[in-house]
C-alpha positions as CSV (number, residue, x, y, z in Angstrom):
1,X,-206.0,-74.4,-62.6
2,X,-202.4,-72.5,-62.7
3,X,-203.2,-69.2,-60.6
4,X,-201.2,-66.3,-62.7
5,X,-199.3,-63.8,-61.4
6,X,-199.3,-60.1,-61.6
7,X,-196.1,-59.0,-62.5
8,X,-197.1,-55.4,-63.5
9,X,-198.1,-54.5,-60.3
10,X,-194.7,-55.6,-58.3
11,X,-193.1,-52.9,-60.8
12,X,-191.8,-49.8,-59.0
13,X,-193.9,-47.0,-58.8
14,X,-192.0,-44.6,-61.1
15,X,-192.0,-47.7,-63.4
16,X,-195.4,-47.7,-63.2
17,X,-195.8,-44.2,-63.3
18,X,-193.3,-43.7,-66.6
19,X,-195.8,-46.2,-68.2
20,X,-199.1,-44.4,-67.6
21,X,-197.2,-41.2,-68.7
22,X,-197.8,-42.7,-72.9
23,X,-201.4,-43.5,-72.6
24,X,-204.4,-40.7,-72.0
25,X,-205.2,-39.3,-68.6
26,X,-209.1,-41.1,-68.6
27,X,-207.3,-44.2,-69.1
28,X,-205.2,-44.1,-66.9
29,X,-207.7,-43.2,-64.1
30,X,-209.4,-45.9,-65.1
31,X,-206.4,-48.0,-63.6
32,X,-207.6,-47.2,-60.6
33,X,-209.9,-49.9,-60.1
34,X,-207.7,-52.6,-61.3
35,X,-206.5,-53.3,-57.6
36,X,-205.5,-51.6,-54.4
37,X,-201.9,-50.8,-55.6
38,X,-203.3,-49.2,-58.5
39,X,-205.7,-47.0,-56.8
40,X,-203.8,-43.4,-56.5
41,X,-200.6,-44.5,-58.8
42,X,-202.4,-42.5,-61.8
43,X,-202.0,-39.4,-59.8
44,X,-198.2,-39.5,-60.0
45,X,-198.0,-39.6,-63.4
46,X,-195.9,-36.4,-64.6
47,X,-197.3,-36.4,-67.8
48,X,-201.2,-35.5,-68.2
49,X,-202.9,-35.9,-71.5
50,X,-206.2,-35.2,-72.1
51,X,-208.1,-36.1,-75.1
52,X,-211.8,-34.7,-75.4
53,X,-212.5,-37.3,-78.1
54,X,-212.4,-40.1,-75.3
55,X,-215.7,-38.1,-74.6
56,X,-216.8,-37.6,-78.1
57,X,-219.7,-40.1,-78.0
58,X,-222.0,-38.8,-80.8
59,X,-224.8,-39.5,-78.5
60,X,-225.1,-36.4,-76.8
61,X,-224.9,-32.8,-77.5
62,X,-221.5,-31.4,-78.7
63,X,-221.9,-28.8,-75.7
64,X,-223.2,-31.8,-73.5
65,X,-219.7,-33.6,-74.3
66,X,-217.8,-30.5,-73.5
67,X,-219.3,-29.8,-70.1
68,X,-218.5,-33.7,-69.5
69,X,-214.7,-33.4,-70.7
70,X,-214.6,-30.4,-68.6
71,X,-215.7,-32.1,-65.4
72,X,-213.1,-34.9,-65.8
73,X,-210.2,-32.1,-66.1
74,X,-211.3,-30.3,-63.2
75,X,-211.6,-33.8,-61.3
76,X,-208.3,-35.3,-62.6
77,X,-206.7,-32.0,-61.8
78,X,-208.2,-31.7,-58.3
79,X,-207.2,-35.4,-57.0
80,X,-203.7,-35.0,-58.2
81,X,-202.8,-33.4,-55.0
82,X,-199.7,-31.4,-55.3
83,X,-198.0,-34.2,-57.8
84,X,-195.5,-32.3,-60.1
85,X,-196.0,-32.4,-63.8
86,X,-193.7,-32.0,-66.6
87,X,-196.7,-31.9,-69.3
88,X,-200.4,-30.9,-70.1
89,X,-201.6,-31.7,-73.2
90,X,-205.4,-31.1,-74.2
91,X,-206.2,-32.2,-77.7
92,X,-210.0,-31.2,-79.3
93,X,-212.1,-29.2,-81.2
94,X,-213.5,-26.8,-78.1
95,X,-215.7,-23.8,-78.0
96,X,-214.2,-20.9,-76.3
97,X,-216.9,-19.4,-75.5
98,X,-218.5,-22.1,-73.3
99,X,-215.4,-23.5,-72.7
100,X,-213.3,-20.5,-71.4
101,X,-213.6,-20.2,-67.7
102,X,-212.8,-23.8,-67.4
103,X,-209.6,-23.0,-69.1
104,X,-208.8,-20.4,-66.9
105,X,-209.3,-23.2,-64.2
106,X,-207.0,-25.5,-65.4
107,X,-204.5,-23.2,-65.8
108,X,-204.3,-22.0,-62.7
109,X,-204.8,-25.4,-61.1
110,X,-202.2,-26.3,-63.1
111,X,-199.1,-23.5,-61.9
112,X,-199.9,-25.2,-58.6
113,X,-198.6,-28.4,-59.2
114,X,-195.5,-27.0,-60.0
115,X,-194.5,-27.6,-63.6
116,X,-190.8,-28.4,-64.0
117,X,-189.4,-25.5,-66.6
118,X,-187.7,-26.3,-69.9
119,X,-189.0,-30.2,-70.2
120,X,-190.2,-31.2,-73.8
């Protein structure tokens, strides 16, 4: 049997990187257990995107999914390290009111990884 080869991975890491930067934050953490090379390279990505219906299961409690989405953001922020970003986006339906200390949170999490003024 022909062994194949994994070209995506010999790609340079802003290669890589530019590539995450079009799909969804949770998916591209999920990279990170696709091999070794892949294990941090989601945490470079300058573009963050976070979609709170990835969490949007219909199987748990609208607050339930909230609190969930909200633990990946603080995560995803938190293992960046002090990668710079050019974007956040957050897309969903969100109550404030359970919701608004978290965003306070990211936001400030967020000024400390040193967002490049006046892209997009």
């Amino acid at each position: 049997m022909k062994r194949r080869i994994d070209r995506i991975s010999s790609l340079p890491d802003d290669v890589l990187t530019h590539i995450l930067s079009f799909v969804t934050t949770r998916e591209a953490v999920q990279t990170c257990v696709l091999s070794k090379r892949w294990r941090n390279t989601w945490a470079s990505v300058p573009i963050l995107n976070f979609d709170f219906y990835e969490f949007s299961v219909h199987e748990e409690s609208w607050e339930e999914e909230q609190l969930k989405f909200a633990r990946f953001v603080r995560k995803a922020l938190e293992n960046r390290g002090q990668s710079h970003i050019d974007t956040i986006t957050f897309r969903g339906h969100l109550s404030y009111d359970l919701m608004g200390p978290s965003f306070t949170g990211w936001l400030d999490h967020a000024v400390l990884l040193n967002p490049r003024p006046g892209n997009r």
